[in-house]
Structures are given as structure tokens and as C-alpha cells.
C-alpha positions in Angstrom: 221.6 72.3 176.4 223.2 69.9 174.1 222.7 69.6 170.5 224.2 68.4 167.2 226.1 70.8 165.5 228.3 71.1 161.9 230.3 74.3 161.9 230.5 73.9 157.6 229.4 71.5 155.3 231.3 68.5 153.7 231.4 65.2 155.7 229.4 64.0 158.5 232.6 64.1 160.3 231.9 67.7 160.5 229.1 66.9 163.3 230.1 67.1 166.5 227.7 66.7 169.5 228.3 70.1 171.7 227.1 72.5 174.6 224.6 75.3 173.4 222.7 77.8 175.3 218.7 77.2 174.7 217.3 79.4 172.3 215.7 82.6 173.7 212.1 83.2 172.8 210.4 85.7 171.0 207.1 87.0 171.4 204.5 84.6 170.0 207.0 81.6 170.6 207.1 78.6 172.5 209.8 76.5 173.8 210.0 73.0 172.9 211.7 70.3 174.7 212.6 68.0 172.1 212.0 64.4 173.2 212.5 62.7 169.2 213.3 64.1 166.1 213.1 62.1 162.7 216.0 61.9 160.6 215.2 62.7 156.9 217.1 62.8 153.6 217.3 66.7 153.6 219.0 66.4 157.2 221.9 64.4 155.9 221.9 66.0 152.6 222.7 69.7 154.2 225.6 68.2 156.8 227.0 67.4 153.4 226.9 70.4 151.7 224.2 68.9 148.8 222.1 71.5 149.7 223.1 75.3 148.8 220.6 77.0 150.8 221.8 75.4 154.1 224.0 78.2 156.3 226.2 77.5 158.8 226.9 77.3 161.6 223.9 75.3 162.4 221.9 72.9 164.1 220.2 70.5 161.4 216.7 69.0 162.0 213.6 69.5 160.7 211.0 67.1 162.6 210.3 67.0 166.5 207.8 65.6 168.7 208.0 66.6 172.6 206.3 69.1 175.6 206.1 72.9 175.5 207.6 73.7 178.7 207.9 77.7 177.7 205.7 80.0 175.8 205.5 83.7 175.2 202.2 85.6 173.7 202.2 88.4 171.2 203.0 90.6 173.7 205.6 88.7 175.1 204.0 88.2 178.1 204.1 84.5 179.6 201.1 82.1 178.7 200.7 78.8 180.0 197.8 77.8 177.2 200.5 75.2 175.9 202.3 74.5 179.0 202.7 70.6 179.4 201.2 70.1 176.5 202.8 67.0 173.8 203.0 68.7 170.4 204.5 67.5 167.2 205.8 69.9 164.2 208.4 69.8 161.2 209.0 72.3 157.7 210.0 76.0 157.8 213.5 76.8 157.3 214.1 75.1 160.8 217.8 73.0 160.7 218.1 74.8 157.1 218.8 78.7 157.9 217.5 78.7 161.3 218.7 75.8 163.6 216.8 72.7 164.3 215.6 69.8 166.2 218.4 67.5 166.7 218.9 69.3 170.3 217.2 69.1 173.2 215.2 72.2 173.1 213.9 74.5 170.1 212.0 77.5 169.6 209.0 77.5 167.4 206.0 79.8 166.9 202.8 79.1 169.3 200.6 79.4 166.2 202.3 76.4 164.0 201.7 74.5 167.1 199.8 70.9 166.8 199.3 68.1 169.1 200.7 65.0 168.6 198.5 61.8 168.0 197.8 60.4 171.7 198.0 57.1 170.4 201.8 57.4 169.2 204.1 57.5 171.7 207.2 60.9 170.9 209.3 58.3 169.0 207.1 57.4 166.4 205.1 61.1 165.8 208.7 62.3 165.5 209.5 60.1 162.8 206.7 60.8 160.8 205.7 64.4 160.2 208.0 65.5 157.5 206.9 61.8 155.2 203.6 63.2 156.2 203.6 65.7 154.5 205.2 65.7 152.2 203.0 62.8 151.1 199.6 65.3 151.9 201.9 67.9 149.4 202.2 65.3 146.6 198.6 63.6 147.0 196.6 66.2 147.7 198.0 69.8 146.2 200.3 68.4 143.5 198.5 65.3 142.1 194.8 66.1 143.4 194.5 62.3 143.5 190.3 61.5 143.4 188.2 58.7 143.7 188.7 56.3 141.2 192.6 57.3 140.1 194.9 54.5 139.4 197.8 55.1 140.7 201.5 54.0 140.5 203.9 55.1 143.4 207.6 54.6 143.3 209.5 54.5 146.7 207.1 57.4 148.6 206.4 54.8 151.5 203.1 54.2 153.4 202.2 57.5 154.0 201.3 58.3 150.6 199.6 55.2 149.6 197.8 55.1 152.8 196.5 59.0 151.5 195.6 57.5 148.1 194.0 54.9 149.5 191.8 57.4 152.0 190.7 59.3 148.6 189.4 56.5 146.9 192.4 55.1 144.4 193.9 52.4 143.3 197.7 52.1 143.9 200.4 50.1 142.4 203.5 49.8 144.6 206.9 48.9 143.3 209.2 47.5 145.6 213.1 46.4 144.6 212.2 43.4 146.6 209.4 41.5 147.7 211.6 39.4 149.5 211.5 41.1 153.1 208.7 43.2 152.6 205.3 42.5 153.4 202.7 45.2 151.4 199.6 46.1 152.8 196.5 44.7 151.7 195.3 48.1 150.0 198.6 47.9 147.3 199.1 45.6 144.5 202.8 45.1 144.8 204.9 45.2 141.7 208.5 43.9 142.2 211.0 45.6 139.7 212.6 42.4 138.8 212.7 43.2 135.0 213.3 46.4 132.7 209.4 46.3 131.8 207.8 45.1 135.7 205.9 47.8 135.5 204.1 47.9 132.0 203.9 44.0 132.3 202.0 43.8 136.1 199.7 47.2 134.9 199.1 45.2 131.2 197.8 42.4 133.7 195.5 43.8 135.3 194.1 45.7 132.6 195.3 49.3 133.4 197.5 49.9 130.3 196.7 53.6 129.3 195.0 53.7 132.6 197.3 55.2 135.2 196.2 58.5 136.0 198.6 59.6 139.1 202.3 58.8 138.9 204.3 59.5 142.6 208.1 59.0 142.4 210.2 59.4 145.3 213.3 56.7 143.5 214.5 58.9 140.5 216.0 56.4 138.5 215.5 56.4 134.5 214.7 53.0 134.3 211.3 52.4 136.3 210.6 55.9 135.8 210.0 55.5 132.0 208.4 52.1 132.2 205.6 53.4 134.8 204.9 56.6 132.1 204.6 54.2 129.0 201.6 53.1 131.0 200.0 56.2 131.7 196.7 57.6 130.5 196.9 59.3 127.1 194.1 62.1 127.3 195.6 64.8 129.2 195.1 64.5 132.5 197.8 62.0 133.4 200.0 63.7 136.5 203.6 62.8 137.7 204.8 64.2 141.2 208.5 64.2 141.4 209.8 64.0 145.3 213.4 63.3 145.0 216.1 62.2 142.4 219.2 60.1 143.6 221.5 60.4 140.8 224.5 62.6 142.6 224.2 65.1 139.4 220.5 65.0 139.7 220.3 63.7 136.2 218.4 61.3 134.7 216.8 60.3 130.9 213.4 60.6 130.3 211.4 59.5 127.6 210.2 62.7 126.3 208.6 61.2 123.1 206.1 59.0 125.8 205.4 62.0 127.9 204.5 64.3 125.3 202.5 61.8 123.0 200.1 61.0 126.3 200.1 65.0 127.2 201.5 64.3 130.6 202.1 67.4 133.5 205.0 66.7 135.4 204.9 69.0 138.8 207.9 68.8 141.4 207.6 68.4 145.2 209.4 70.8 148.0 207.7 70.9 151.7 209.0 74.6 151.5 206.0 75.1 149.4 203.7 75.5 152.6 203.6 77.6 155.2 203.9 76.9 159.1 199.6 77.8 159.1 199.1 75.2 156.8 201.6 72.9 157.8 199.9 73.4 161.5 196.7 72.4 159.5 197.4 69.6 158.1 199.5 68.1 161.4 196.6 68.6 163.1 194.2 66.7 160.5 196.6 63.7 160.4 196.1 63.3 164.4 193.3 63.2 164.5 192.8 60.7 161.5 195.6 58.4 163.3 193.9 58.8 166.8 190.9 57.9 165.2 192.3 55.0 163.3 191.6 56.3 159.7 195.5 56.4 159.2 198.0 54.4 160.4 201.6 55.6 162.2 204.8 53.8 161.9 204.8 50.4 164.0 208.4 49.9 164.4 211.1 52.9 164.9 215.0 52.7 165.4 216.0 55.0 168.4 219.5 57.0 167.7 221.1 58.4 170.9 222.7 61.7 170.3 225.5 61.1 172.7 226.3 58.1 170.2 228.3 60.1 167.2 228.8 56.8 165.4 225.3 55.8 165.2 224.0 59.3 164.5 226.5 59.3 161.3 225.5 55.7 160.6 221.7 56.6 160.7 222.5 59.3 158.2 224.3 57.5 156.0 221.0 54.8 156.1 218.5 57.5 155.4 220.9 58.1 152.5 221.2 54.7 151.0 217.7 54.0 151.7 219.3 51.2 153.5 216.5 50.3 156.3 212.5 50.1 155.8 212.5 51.3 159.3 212.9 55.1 159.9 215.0 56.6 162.9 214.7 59.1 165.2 217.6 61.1 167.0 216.8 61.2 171.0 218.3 63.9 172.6 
């Protein structure tokens, strides 16, 4: 089979698109024939060495959507209870210590797997399920956002406002620009186009000392500490940290704000949940799309893995934050 393939860490020069044999199952797996795979942060950040834990050599990818066209049972005897059938999966140490789904087939245990919504087509389920949930992590487990919760959110995306907005919340978006964006009608857009956007749009609506739920996904000091000044003062005020994008991983924070308003600050890593409950919550979120509760992406950018350029390109994007759009390698 082909796949993508860095034999050590450094520069996405390093990738190289090259002839593999498919993996061979174990009992209790099933064989996957990878039709997309979503490109994430994590993805580019391990071809660069960024992330320590990453071993080589290996296939990166954590996200797929495609057909089983293989399985094995306990016993390792064949079973065709998921032959043909479209499933959808991401987390574990898949693309990390094991290799991953930027090839065209991958192994992965018959009891993480979950069908894919029938109303998205491969290209758009595989672009979703690590955002997912990591956004179901963050809203559900890490901030227990509830009915009633204002929230702020700072670069997270769709998913989790779409989550917040399924619980009951309020949410406040910011955006760096509204210019080419259109929010949805469930977010009151706040458009950092000042040092204090943020305490001045919540101060507006009559929210100061009101936010209960704080979701960043930007890490930058500035917006950061102008979203906390307007946090809830009682105790119960809860800020989810997803990523940081200062190179050192540094940033200030106003420590005299967040301890005067008692605030718990909790960090987010998908590694947190295992492939049971990662099964379980894939398979709530289809059927919540299918059903229209939640809403997949609309738009997604294809990537060719024969292309090397536009895979590195697409990396590079997911990087910069660069594109509103998310890709998906197709093998």
C-alpha cells in the first residue's frame, strides 16, 4: 500500500510518500481502508519534531473515515459483522507511537469501531472527528458547560460552540476578523479589533462578572486576559485550555485576576480518553448529525497524497491557522 512516511523528525521535507506492506491484524482487529483522513495540528506538529512523545519511523495520522474490508474476532478467527461497513474513528496513540491514517489502509480494534454519519460523505466525517472531540472533552468533561452558562470561546471552531449551544449556553465568539467570516446565528461574534474587545462587547451586553465557561484554543496573552477580567467572581468560573501557539509555549497571565475571581484553569489532551469512550462518543455525534441536532463541516479542501507539495502546504495551513476550511489527506 502506499502511505506517508517521516523516517525522523525536523522538516516536513522529511515526508516522503512511499510503498508499505498493509498492516497485519491481530485478533480483535479490523482493517480499515482509508478513504480520508483529517489533517490536525498534532499531525504537523509531530513531522516537526514539537512533539516528544512521537517515535519514528512512522506513519502520522490520527483521523480516518472509510470501509472495513478485513476483520479478525477474539479468537482470531475471520468475522464479517463489519465487512462493508463505512466507519469513522480518531485518538489513541495512532500516527503518535503506532502508525496512522495518512495511508491507505490501517488496523484498528473492532471494539473502538463507530459508523460514520450517513449523511456526510468520507471527506467531511474524516475531517471532523478529532475537532469533535476534542470539543465533547473540553464542553462536556473539562468545563461541564450547563444550561444557562455564558460562555466565551476563543478559536475552538464550530464544534464546540455548536456543543454549548446543544447544552443550553450562551456563547461569545471572538473572531480576528469579521471580515470574511459569517457566524452562526447561535454566537454573538466579538471581533478582537482592540486590546479590551472582549471586556467592552461582554460590558454591553451586560455579562460583566458573568462568564462562567472560558474555551481557548488561540493562546495568546492578550485576549486571553481580557476574556478572564470578565469572568464570574464566585468560584465557579472554568477555563479549558486546548492549545498554546507561542513556539516556547509561554505566555503571561494575569494571575492577580484569576485568583481574585477563584478561577480553575483545567488543560485539554484527547489522550485523556480511551478508544471505548472515544467509540462512544463517535457514535453519539452520528447519530445527532444524522439526525440534524449537530451540524458537519459544509465545505472541505481535498489533499491528494500523491501531491507532496500540497500535503506540506496543507500542513503548514493547519499550522498558521491559515484557512477556515479544514483538509483532508485522500489516499
Amino acid at each position: 500500500m502506499q502511505a506517508l512516511k517521516f523516517e525522523k523528525t525536523g522538516s516536513f521535507d522529511g515526508l516522503s510518500l512511499v510503498s508499505v506492506d498493509k498492516p497485519i491484524l491481530r485478533p480483535g482487529e479490523a482493517l480499515v481502508r482509508v478513504r480520508a483522513a483529517g489533517i490536525n495540528g498534532s499531525d504537523a506538529a509531530g513531522v516537526l519534531g514539537k512533539l516528544p512523545f512521537v517515535t519514528t519511523p512512522r506513519i502520522p495520522g490520527r483521523d480516518f473515515s472509510g470501509e472495513v474490508v478485513e476483520a479478525l474476532d477474539a479468537s482470531g478467527a475471520s468475522s464479517q459483522e463489519w465487512i462493508g461497513a463505512d466507519v469513522w474513528g480518531t485518538g489513541s496513540d495512532r500516527g503518535f507511537t503506532s502508525d496512522g491514517t495518512f495511508s491507505q489502509y490501517v488496523a484498528v480494534p473492532v471494539a473502538a469501531l463507530s459508523r460514520k454519519p450517513a449523511s456526510l460523505d468520507h471527506s467531511r466525517a474524516g475531517s471532523m472527528t478529532l475537532p469533535w472531540l476534542c470539543a465533547w472533552i473540553t464542553v462536556d468533561a473539562l468545563a461541564n458547560v450547563k444550561e444557562g452558562d455564558n460562555c466565551a470561546r476563543g478559536g475552538i471552531g464550530s464544534a464546540a460552540a455548536q456543543l454549548c449551544k446543544e447544552r443550553g449556553a450562551r456563547i461569545f465568539a471572538t473572531y480576528t476578523s469579521l471580515a470574511k467570516v459569517t457566524p452562526p446565528s447561535y454566537v454573538t461574534p466579538i471581533e478582537l479589533a482592540s486590546k479590551n474587545a472582549i471586556r467592552e462587547a461582554i460590558a454591553k451586553a451586560g455579562l460583566q462578572n458573568k462568564i462562567d465557561v472560558l474555551l481557548d484554543c488561540a493562546g495568546y496573552d492578550q485576549p486571553f486576559n481580557d476574556a478572564i477580567f470578565t469572568m464570574t467572581p464566585n468560584g465557579t468560573g472554568r477555563v479549558v485550555i486546548m492549545a498554546v501557539h507561542a513556539k516556547d509555549g509561554l505566555f503571561p497571565v494575569d494571575l492577580r485576576t484569576f485568583y481574585t475571581k477563584s478561577l480553575t484553569l483545567k488543560g485539554m489532551s484527547s489522550s485523556i480518553m480511551g478508544p471505548s469512550k472515544v467509540k462512544e462518543v463517535l457514535d453519539d455525534l452520528a447519530k445527532k448529525i444524522d439526525s440534524g441536532l449537530l451540524e458537519g463541516p459544509k465545505e472541505v479542501n481535498e489533499v491528494d497524497m500523491r501531491n507532496m507539495d500540497t500535503v506540506k502546504g496543507a500542513l503548514q495551513e493547519i499550522l498558521t491557522r491559515a484557512s477556515h476550511v479544514r483538509s483532508v489527506i485522500i489516499p
